[in-house]
Every structure is written in structure tokens, then in C-alpha cells.
N, C-alpha and C positions, 0 to 999 in steps of 0.2 A: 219581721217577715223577710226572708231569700226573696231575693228577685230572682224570676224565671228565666232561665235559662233558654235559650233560642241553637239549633243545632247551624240556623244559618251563617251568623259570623266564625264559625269553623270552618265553614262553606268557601269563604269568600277568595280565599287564594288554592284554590280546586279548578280545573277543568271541567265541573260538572253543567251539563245543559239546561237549561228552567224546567225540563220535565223531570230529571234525575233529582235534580233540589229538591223538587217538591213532591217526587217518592221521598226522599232519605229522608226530608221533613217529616211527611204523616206515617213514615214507619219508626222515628222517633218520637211522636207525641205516642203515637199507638202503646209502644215500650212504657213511654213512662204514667200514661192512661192505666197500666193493668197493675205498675208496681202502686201507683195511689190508690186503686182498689182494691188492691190485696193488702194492705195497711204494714206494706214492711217497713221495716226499721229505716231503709233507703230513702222514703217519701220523711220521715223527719226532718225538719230544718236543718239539724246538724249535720244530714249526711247529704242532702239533699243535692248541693252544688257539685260535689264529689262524685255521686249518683250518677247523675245527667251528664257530667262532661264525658263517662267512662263509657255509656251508653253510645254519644255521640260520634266518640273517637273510633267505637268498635263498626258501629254503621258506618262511620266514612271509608275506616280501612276495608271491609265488606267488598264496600260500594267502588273504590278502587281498583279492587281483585277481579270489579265485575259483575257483582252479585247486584239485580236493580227488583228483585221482587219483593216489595214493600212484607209480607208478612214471614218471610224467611228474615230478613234483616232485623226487623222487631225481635222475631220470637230466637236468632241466635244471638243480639243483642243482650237478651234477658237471660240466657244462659248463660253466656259469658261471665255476666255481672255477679248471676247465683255462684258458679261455680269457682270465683277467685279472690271474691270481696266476702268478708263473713259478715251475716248480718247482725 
């Protein structure tokens, strides 16, 4: 079994405030909530680690730029990932 990946020690040398943490948090489980119900290739073990950090990395740069609304950062999180990673 992968251990779960956490988007906060990404977090940890960021500028981000405990209320931004904890958007960019529940709009990363939210991301990875929909790719485990929709049974893609992504939520597999093998890919699984590789998945999440790509997720993570695109929320944080997002969240950077400015962007702090949990279901835009999800749902362009999971496009990004659709549109460059093949599944």
C-alpha cells in the first residue's frame, strides 16, 4: 500500500495563512476525492504518488498566482492533470 500523500508539507516553506492552508488542503483532497471515484488509472498505486504531488504542485502554483477558491483550484487541478499526464 502508497502512503498518503498530504498537500501540507509542500506547504511548509510558503507564505500561506492557516485559512489558505486549509482551502488549498480541502481543494486537494476534494481533486483527489473525484479522481478515486472515477476509478482512473491515477488512483492506482503505481501512479498514485506521482498523481497527488502533480495535483498539489498545480494548487500551490494556483494558490500563488492568487487563486484562493477551493473549487476552481480543484476542478483546474484535475484538468491540468487530465490534459498533460495520459492516463
Amino acid at each position: 500500500m502508497v502512503a498518503t500523500m498530504s498537500i501540507v508539507p509542500l506547504l511548509a516553506n510558503t507564505s500561506f495563512d492557516p485559512e489558505a492552508v486549509e482551502t488549498l488542503s480541502a481543494a486537494f483532497d476534494d481533486a483527489w476525492a473525484k479522481i478515486k471515484q472515477s476509478g482512473s488509472t491515477f488512483a492506482r498505486p503505481a501512479y498514485e504518488r506521482g498523481a497527488r504531488e502533480v495535483l498539489a504542485k498545480c494548487i500551490i502554483e494556483m494558490a500563488q498566482r492568487g487563486e484562493r477558491d477551493r473549487r476552481h483550484l480543484s476542478e483546474s487541478a484535475l484538468k491540468f492533470l487530465a490534459q498533460n499526464y495520459m492516463q
